[in-house]
N, CA, C and O atoms as a GROMACS GRO file, in nm:
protein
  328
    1UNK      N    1   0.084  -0.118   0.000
    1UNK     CA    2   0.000   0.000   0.000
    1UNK      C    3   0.089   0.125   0.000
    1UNK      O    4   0.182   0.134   0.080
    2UNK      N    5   0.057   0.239  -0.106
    2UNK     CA    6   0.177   0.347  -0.058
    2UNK      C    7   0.123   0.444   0.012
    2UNK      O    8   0.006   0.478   0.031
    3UNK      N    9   0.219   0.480   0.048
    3UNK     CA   10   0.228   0.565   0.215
    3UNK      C   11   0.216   0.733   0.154
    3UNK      O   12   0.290   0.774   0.065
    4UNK      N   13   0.139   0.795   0.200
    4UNK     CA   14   0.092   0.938   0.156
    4UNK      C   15   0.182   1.034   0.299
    4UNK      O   16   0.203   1.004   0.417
    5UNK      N   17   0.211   1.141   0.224
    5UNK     CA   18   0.278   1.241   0.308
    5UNK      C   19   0.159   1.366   0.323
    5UNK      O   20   0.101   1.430   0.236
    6UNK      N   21   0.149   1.370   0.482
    6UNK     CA   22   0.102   1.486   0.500
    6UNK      C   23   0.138   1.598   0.406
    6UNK      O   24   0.208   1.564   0.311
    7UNK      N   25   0.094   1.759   0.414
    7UNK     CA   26   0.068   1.856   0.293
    7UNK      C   27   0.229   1.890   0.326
    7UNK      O   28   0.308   1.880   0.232
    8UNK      N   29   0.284   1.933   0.473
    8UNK     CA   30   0.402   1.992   0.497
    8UNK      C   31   0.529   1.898   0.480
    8UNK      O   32   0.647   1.931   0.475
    9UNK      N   33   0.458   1.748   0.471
    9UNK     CA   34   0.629   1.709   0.422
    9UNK      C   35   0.606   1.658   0.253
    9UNK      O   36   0.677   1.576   0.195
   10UNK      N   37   0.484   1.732   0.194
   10UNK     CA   38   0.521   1.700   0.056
   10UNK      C   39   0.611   1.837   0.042
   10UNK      O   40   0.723   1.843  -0.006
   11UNK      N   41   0.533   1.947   0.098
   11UNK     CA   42   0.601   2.070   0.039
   11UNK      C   43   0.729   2.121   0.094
   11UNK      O   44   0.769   2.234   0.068
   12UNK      N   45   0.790   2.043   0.165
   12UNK     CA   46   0.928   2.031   0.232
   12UNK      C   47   0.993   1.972   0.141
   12UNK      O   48   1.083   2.043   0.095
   13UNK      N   49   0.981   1.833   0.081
   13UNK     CA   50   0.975   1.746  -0.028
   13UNK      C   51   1.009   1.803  -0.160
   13UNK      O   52   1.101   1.767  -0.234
   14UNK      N   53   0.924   1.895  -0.180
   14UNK     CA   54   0.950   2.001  -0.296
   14UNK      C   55   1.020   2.061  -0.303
   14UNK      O   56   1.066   2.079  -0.416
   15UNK      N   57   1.088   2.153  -0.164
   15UNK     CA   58   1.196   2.236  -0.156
   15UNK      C   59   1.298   2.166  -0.202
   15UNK      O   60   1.358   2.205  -0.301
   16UNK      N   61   1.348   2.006  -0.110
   16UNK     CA   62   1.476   1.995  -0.110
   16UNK      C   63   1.453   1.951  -0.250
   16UNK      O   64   1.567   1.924  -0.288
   17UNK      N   65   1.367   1.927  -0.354
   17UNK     CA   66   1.367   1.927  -0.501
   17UNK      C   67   1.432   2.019  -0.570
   17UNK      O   68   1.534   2.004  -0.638
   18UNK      N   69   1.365   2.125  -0.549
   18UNK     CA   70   1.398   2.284  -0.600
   18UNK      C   71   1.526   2.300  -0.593
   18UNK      O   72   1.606   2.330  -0.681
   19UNK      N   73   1.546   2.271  -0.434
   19UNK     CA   74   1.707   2.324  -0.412
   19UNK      C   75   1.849   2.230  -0.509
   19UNK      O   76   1.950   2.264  -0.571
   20UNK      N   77   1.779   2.096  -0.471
   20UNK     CA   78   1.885   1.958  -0.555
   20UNK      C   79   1.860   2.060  -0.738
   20UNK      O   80   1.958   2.100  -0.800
   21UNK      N   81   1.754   2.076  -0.775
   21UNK     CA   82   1.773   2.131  -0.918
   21UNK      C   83   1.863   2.230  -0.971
   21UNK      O   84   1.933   2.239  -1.071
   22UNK      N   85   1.829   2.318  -0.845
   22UNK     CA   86   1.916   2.467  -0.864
   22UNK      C   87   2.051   2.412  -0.828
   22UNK      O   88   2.136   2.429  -0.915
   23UNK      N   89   2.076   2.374  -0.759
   23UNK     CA   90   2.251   2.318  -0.708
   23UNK      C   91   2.321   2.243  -0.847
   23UNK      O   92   2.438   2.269  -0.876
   24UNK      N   93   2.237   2.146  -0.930
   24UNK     CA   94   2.259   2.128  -1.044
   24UNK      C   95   2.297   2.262  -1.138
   24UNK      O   96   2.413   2.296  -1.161
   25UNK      N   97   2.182   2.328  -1.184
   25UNK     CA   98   2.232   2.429  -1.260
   25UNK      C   99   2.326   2.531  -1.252
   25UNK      O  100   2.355   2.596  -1.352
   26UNK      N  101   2.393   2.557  -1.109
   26UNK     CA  102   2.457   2.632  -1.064
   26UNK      C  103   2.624   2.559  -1.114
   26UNK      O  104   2.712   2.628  -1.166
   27UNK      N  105   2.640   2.387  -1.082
   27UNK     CA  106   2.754   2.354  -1.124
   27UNK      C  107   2.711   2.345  -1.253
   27UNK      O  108   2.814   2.296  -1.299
   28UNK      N  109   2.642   2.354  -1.340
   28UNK     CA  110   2.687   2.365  -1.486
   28UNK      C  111   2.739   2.477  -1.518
   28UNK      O  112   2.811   2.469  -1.618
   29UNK      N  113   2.731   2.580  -1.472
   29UNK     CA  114   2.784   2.731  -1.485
   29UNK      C  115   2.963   2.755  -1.416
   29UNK      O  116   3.034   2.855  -1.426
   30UNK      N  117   2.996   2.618  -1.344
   30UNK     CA  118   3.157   2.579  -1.306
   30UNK      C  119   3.214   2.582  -1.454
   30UNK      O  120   3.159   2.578  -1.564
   31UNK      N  121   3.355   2.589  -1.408
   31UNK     CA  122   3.474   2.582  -1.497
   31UNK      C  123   3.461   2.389  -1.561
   31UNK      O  124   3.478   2.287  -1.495
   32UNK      N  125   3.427   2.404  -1.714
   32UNK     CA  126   3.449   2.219  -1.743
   32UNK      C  127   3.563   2.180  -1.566
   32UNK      O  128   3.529   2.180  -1.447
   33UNK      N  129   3.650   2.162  -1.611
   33UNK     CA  130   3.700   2.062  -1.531
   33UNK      C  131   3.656   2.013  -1.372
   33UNK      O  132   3.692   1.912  -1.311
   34UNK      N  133   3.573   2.112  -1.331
   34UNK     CA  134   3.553   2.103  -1.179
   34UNK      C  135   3.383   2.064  -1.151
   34UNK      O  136   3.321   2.053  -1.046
   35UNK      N  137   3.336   2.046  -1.311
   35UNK     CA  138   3.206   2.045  -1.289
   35UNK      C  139   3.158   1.874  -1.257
   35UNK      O  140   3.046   1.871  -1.206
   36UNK      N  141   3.215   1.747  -1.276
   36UNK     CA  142   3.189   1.654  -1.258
   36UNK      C  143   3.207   1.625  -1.085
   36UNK      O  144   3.141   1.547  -1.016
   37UNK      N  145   3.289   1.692  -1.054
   37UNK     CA  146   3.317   1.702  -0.885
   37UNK      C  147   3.216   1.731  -0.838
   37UNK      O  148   3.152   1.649  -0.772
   38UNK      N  149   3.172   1.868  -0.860
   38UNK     CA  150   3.056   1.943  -0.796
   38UNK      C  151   2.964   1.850  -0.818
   38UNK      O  152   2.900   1.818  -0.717
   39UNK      N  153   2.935   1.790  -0.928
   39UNK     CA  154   2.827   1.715  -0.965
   39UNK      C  155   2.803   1.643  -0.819
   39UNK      O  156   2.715   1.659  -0.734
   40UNK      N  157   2.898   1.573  -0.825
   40UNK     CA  158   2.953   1.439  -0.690
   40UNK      C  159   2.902   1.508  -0.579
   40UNK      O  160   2.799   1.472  -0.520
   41UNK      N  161   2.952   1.580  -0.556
   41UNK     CA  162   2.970   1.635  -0.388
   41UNK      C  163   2.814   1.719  -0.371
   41UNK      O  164   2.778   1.762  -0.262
   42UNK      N  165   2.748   1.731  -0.470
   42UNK     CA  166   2.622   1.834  -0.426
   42UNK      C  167   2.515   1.691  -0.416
   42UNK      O  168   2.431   1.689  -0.326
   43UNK      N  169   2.529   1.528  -0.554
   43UNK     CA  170   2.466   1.400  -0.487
   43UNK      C  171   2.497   1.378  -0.348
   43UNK      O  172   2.423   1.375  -0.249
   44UNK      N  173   2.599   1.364  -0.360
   44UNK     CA  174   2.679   1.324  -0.183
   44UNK      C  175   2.609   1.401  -0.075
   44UNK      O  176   2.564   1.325   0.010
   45UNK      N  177   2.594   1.490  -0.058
   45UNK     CA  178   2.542   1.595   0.066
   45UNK      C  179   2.386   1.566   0.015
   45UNK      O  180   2.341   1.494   0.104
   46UNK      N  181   2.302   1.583  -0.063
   46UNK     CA  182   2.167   1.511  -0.038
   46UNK      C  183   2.154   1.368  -0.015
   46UNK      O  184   2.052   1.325   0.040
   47UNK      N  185   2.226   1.306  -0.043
   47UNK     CA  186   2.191   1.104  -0.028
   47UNK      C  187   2.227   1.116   0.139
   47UNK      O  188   2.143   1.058   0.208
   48UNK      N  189   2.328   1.175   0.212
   48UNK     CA  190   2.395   1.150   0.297
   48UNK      C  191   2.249   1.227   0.383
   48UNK      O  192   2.258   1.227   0.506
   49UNK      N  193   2.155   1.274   0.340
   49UNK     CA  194   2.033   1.326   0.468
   49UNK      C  195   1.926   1.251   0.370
   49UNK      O  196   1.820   1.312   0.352
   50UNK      N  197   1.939   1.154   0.319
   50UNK     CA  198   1.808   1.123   0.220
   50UNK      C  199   1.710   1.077   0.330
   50UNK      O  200   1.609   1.142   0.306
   51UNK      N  201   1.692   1.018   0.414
   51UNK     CA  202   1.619   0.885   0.481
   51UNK      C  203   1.634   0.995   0.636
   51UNK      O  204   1.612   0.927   0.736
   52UNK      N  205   1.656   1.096   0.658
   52UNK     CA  206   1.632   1.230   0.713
   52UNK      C  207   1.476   1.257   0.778
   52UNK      O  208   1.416   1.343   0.715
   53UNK      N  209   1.426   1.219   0.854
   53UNK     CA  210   1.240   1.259   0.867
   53UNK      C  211   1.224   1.366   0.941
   53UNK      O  212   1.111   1.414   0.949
   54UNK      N  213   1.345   1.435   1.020
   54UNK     CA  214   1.341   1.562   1.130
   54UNK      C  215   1.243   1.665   1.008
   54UNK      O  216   1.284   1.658   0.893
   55UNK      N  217   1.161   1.724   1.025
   55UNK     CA  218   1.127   1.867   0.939
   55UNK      C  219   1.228   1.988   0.997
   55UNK      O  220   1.255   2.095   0.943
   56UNK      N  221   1.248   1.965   1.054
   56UNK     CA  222   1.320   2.102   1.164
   56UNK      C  223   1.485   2.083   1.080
   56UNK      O  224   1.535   2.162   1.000
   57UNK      N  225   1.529   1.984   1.120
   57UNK     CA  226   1.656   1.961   1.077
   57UNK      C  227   1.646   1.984   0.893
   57UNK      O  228   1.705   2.082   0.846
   58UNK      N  229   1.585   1.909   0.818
   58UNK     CA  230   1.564   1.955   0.689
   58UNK      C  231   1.534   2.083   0.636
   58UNK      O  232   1.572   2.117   0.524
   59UNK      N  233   1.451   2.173   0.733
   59UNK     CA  234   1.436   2.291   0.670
   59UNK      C  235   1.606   2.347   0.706
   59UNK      O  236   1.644   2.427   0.621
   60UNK      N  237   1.684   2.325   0.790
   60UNK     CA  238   1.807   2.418   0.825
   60UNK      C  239   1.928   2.320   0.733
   60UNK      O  240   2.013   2.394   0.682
   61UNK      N  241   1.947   2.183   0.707
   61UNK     CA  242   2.014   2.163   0.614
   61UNK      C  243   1.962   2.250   0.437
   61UNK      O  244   2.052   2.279   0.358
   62UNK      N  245   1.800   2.282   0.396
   62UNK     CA  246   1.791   2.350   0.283
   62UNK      C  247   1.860   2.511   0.309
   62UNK      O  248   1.921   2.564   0.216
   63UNK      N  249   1.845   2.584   0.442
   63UNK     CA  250   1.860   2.701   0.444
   63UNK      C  251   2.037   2.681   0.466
   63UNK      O  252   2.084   2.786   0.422
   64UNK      N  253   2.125   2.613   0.503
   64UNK     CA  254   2.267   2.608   0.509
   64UNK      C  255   2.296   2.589   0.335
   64UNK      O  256   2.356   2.661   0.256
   65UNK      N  257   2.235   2.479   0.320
   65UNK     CA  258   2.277   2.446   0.142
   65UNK      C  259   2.249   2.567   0.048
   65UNK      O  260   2.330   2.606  -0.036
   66UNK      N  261   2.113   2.627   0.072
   66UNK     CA  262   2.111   2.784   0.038
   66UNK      C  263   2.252   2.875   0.015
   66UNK      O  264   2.308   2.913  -0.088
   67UNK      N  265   2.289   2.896   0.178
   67UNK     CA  266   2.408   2.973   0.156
   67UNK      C  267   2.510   2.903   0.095
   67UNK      O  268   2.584   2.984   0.038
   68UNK      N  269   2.552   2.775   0.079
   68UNK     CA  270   2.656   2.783   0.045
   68UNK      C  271   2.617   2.773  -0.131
   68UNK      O  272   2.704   2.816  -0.207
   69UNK      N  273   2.527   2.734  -0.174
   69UNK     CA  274   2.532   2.767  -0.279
   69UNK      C  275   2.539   2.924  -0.366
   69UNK      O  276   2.575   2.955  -0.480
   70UNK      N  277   2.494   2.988  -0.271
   70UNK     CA  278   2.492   3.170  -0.267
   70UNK      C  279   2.620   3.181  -0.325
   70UNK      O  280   2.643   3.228  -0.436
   71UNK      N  281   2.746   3.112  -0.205
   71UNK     CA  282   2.840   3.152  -0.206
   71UNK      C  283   2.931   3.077  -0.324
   71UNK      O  284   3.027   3.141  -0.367
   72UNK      N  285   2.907   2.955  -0.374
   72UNK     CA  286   2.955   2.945  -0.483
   72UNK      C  287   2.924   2.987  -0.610
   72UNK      O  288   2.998   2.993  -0.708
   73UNK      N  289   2.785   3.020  -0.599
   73UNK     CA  290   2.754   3.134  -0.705
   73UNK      C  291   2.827   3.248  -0.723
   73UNK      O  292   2.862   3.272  -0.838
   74UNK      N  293   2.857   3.322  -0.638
   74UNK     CA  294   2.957   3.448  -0.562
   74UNK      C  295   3.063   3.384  -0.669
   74UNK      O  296   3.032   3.393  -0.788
   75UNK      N  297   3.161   3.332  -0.642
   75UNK     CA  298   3.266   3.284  -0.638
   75UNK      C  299   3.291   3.248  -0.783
   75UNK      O  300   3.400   3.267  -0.836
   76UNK      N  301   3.173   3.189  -0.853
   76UNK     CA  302   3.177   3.132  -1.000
   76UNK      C  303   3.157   3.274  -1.071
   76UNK      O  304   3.208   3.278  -1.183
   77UNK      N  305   3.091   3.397  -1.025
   77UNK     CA  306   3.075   3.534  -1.088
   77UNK      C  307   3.252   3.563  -1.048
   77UNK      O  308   3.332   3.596  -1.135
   78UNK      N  309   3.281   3.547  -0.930
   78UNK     CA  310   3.437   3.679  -0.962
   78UNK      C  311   3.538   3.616  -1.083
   78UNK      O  312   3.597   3.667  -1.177
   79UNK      N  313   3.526   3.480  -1.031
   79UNK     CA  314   3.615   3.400  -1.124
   79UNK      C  315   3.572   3.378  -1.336
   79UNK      O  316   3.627   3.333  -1.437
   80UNK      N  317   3.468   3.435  -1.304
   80UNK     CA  318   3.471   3.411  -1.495
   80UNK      C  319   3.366   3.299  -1.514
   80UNK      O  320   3.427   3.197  -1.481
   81UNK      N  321   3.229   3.261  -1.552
   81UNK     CA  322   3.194   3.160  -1.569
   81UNK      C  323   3.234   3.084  -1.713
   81UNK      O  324   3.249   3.166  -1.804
   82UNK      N  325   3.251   2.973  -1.743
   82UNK     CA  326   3.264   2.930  -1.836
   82UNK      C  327   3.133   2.880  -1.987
   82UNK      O  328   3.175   2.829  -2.091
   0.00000   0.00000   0.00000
């Protein structure tokens, strides 16, 4: 039988969607050589909270992953995107 998610952990659900998408498009905008890494390490940091059920803890791992993606955005603008 499948298991239905209340409204707040579909739309929690959705975020860390949104966010895994945007973290994608952000390393395609890396330098070629560094973009298969990023690839790695942005799977790695969502699989490693996949099975995660805290809401509390998930909303502050999306709002940390936020900034640091801010900041590699930052970082991919001073440096030149490719």
């Amino acid at each position: 039988m499948a298991q239905f998610m209340d409204l707040r952990a579909f739309i929690l659900r959705a975020r860390v969607l949104k966010f895994y998408r945007q973290a994608l498009r952000i390393t395609r905008q890396a330098p070629e050589h560094a973009r298969d890494e990023l690839r790695q390490t942005v799977r790695v940091e969502i699989e490693k909270n996949r099975h995660c059920d805290d809401k509390a803890k998930i909303r502050f791992l999306i709002s940390e992953g936020l900034q640091r993606l801010k900041g590699l955005d930052e970082m991919l603008d001073m440096t030149g995107r490719s």
